[in-house]
LUMTI-794559 format. One record per atom (N, C-alpha, C): x, y, z. Coordinates in pm, whole numbers, plus 50000, padded with zeros to 5 digits. Atoms other than C-alpha are relative to their C-alpha. Layout:
LUMTI-794559
XYZ
...
END
This chain:
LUMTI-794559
499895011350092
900907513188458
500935003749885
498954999950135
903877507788215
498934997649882
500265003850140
903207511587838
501064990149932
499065008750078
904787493387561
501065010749932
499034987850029
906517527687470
501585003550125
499225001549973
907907525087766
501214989750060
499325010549977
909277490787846
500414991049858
499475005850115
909897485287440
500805012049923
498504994650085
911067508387161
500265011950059
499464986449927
911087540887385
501034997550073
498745003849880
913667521587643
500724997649859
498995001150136
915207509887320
500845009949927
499584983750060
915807545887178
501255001450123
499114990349874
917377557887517
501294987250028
499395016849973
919297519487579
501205005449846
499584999950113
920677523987201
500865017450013
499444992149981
921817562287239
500855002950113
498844997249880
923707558587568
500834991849947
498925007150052
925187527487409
501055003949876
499394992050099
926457548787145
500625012450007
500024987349964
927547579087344
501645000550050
498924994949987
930867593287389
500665009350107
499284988649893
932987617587640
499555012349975
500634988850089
931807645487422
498695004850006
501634998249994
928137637187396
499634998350159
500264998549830
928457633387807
499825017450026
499594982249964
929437672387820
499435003749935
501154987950102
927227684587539
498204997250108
501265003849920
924107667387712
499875008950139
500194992149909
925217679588030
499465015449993
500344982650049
925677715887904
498585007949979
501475003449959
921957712687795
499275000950086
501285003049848
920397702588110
500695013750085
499624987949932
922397734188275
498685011449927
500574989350073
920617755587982
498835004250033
501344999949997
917427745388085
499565004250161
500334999149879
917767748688473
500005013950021
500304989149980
917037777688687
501215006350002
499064985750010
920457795188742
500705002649893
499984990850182
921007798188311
499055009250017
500594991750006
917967815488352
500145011150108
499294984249939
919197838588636
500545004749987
499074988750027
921627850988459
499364998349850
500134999050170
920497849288073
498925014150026
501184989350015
917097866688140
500565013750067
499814988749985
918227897588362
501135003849918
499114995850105
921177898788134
499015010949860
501234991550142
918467908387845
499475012350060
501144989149982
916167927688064
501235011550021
499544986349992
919097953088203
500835002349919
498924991750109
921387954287921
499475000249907
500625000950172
919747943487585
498895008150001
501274997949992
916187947987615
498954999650105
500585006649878
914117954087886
498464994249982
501425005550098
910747946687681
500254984850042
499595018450016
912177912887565
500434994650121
499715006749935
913587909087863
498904991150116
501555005949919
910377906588068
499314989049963
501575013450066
907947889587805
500884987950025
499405010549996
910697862387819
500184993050139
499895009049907
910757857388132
498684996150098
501455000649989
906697856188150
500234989249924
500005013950062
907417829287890
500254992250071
499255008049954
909747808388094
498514993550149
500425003349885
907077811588400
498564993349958
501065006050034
903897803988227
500524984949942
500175014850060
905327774988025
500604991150079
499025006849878
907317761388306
498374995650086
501365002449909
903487763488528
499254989949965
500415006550077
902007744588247
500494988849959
498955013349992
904897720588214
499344990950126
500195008249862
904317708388550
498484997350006
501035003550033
900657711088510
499104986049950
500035011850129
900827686988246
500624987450088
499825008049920
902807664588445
499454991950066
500895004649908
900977660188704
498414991449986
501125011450045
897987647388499
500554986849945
499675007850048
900157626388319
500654985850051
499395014549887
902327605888589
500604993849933
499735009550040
904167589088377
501795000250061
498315003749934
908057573688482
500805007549883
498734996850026
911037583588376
501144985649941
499435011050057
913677557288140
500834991750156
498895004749900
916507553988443
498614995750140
501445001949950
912647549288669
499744983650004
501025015150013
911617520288495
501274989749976
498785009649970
915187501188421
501235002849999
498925002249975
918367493888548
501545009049886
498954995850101
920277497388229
499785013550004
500024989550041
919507531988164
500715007950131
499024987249914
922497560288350
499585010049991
499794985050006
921197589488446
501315007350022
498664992650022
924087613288339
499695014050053
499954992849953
922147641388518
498734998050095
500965001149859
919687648988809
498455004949920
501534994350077
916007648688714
499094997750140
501105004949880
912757645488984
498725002749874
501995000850055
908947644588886
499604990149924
500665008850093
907337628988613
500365006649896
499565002650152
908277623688228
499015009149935
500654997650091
905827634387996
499125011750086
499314998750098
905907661687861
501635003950059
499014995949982
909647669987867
500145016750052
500504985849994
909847703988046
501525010549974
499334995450080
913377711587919
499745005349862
500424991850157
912217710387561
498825006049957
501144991449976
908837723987656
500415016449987
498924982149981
910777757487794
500745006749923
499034998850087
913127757287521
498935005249865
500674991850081
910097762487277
498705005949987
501114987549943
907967785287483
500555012349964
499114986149933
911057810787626
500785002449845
498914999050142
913487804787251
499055002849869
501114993450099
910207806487043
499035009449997
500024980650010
909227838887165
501095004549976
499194991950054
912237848787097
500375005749873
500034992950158
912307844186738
498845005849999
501234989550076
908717857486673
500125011850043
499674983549979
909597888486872
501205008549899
498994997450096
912797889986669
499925002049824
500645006350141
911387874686364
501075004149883
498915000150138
914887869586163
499964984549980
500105012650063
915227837886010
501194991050045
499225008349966
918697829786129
499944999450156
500495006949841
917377831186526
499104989849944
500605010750023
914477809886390
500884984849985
499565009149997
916667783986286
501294996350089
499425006649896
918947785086570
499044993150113
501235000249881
915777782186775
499734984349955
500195013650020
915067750186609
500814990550035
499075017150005
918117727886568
500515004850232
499795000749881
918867742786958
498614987950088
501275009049981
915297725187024
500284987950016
499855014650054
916417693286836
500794992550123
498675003249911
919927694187034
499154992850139
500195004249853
917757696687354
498784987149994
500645016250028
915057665887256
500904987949993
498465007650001
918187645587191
500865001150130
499134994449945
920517658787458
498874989150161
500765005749928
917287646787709
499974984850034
499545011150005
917437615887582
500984989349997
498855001349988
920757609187573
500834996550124
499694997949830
921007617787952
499164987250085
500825014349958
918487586387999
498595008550094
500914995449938
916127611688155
498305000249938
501675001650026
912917610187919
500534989649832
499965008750140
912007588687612
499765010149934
500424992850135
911047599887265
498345005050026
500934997149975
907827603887372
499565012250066
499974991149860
908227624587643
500645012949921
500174989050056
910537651387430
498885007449874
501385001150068
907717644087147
499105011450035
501044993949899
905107658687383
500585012150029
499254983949963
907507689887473
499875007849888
500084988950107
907357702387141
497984999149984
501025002550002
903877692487071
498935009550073
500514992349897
902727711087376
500505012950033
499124987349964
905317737287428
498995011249856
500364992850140
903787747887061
498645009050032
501144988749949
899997762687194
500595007850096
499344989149902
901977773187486
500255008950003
499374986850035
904047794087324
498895006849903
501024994250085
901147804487094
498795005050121
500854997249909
898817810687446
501185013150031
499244986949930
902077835987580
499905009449878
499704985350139
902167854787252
498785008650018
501084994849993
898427861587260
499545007850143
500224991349897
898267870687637
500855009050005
498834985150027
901397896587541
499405010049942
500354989550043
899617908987314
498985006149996
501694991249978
896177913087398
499864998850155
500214994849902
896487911987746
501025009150049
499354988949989
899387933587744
499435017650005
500654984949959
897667966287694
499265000850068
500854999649876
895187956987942
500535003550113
499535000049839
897157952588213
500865015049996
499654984449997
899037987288103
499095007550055
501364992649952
895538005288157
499904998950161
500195006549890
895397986088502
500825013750115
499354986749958
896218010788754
500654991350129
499195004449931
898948000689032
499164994250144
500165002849926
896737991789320
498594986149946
500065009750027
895107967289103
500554984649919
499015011550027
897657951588957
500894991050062
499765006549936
899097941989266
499324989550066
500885010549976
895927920289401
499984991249889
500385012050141
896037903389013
501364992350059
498845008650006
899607893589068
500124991850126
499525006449897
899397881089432
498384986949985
501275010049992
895877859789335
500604989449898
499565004550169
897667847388996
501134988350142
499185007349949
900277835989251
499444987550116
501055008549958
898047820189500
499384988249930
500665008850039
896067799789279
500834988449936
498565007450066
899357788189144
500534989050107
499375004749860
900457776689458
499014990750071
501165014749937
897377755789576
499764991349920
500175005050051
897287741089279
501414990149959
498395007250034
901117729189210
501105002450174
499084996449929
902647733889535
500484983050052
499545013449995
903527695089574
501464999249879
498814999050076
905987700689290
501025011050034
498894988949898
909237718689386
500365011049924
499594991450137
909857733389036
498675013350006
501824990949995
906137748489095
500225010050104
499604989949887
907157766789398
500265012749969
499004989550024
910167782789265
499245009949901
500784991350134
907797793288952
499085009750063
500604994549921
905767805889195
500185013350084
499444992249951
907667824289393
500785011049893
499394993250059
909367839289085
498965012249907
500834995349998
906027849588949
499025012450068
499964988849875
905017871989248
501125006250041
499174992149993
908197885789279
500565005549859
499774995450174
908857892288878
498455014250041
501424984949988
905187910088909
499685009850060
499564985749918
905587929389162
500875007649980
499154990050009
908737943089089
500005004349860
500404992050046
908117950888794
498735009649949
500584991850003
905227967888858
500885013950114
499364990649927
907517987889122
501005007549924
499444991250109
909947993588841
499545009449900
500754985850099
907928011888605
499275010750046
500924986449903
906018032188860
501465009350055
499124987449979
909228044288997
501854999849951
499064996850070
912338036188818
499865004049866
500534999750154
911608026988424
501365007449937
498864998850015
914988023588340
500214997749837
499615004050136
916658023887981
501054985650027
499085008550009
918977991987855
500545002749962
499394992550075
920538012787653
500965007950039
499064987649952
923958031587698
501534991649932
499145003350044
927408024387645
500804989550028
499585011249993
928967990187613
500824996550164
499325005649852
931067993887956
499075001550097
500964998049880
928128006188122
498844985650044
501145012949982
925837975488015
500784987950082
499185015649982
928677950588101
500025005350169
499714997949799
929157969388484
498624997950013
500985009549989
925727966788508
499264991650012
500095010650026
925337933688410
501204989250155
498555010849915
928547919688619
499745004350134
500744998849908
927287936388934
498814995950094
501405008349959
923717929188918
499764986450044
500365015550021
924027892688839
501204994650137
499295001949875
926937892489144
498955003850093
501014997149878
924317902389387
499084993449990
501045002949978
921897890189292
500104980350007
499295016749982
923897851989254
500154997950199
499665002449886
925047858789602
498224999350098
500945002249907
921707868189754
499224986450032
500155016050056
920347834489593
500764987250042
499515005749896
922637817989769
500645001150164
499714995349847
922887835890108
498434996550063
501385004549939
918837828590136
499824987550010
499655012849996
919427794090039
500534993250105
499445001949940
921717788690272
499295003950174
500384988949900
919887808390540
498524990750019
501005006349964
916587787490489
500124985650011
500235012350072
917677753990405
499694989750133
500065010549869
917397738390776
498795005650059
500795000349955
914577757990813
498284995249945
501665004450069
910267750690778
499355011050019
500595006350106
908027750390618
501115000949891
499055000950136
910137740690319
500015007049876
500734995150088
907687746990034
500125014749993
500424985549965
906627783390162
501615010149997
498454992150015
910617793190188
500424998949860
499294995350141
911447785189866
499155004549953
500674987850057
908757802889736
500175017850032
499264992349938
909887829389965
501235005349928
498734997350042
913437827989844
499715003349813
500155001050091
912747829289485
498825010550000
500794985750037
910237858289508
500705013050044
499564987549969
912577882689692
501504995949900
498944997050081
915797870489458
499005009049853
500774992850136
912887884489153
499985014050020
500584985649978
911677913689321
501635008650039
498704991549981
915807922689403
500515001849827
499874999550109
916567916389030
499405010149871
500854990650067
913657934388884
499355015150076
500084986749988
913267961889082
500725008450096
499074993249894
915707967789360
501275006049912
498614997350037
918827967189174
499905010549872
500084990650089
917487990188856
499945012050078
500494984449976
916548015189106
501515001650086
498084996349933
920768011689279
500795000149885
498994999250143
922098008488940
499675018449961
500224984650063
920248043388846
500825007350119
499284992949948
921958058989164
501795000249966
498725005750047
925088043589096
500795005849841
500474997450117
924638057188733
500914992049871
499385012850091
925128022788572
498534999349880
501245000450073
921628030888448
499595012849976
500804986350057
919168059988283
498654999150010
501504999650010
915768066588306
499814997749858
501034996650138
913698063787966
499915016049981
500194990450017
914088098587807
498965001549966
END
């Protein structure tokens, strides 16, 4: 059942900002909706974990998967349409599926960007973290893909979110350190499971899925037997970096390619998206250290 939010001033908002939109604000919007999809995050996050930080690089991409799980979560109770959904006038200017509310662009944006400042905790990430936020609440709407409501609800919600990942970082972080390797692998493949019977109708849920069990596993395989530094000298991080993210782009699309005619559908891309994680996070640190694009932790 339509609201009056969305067949009055919420269509109005989105109706009124396309009618006002430019060549410019086509390509910034777009740019946006790239930021938020999965292959920015296949290359942003292992970018962090093997060159910058491999700390930050992880918790961030524990952010991205919890608030992304919870995105869809949310969704799914919510059901509600989409602007270009409910009328005519409204152009989608990019590709969306599921349901509206909450927005899981600007959800993600201040789960994965607002851990970033509190881990950081400088003032001028904080306020890039914000007006980048704004850009992407705007940028959403702009694209005719959600109302005001809908990015509304992304911050709104993204906000415990990101306040639920901080707290399981930091107090279930040393737990799961303690955890000794042959039980941390049954947590991560049940964590993934329950994930998966519960969201596996959504496609975004899959991939989260699959990236989840292969993030967890490998890096529990990385710290047991690589436990690599990020640290070294600027040509080393960039070969590193330009390597990794070439292999690991290609594999991502050689499995793709390799499953896409085949079934079960669901179960492959979960598939595909747990062995591009587990090559990212723990195959390629432990060929980079032979290679010696990498270092152990002194």
């Amino acid at each position: 059942m339509l609201t009056g939010l969305e067949t009055g001033f919420g269509l109005d908002v989105v109706l009124w900002l396309q009618a006002n939109g430019n060549a410019l604000f086509d390509v910034l919007a777009e740019a946006l909706d790239f930021m938020g999809n999965d292959l920015f995050f296949l290359a942003a996050l292992p970018l962090i974990f093997w060159s910058i930080n491999r700390q930050l690089g992880a918790r961030l991409l524990f952010a991205l998967i919890v608030g992304g799980l919870v995105n869809i979560a949310l969704k799914m109770i919510f059901m509600t349409p989409r602007p270009f959904q409910v009328s005519a006038e409204v152009v989608p200017l990019v590709e969306a599926t599921g349901f509206g509310v909450p927005s899981g662009h600007v959800m993600v944006a201040v789960v994965v960007w607002g851990y970033l400042a509190l881990y950081l905790r400088r003032r001028a990430v904080t306020s890039a973290v914000i007006v980048y936020v704004l850009a992407m609440m705007w940028a959403r709407m702009y694209a005719g893909v959600h109302y005001p409501q809908d990015v509304i609800a992304g911050v709104l919600l993204g906000l415990p979110t990101l306040w639920l990942v901080n707290a399981l970082i930091l107090r279930g972080g040393p737990l799961w350190e303690r955890l000794a390797v042959r039980a941390r692998v049954p947590a991560v493949l049940l964590a993934g499971m329950i994930a998966f019977v519960f969201l596996f109708e959504d496609e975004t849920a899959t991939a989260l899925v699959g990236l989840l069990i292969g993030v967890g596993l490998g890096t529990i395989l990385e710290s047991r037997f690589v436990e690599f530094s990020a640290f070294g000298p600027a040509w080393q991080r960039a070969a590193r970096f330009i390597v990794g993210i070439a292999l690991t782009l290609g594999l991502f699309v050689g499995l793709s390619a390799i499953f896409e005619s085949l079934d079960p559908e669901t179960l492959l891309r979960t598939l595909r998206y747990m062995l591009v994680a587990l090559f990212a996070y723990a195959i390629w640190p432990w060929l980079a250290l032979r290679l010696r694009l990498m270092y152990r932790v002194s």
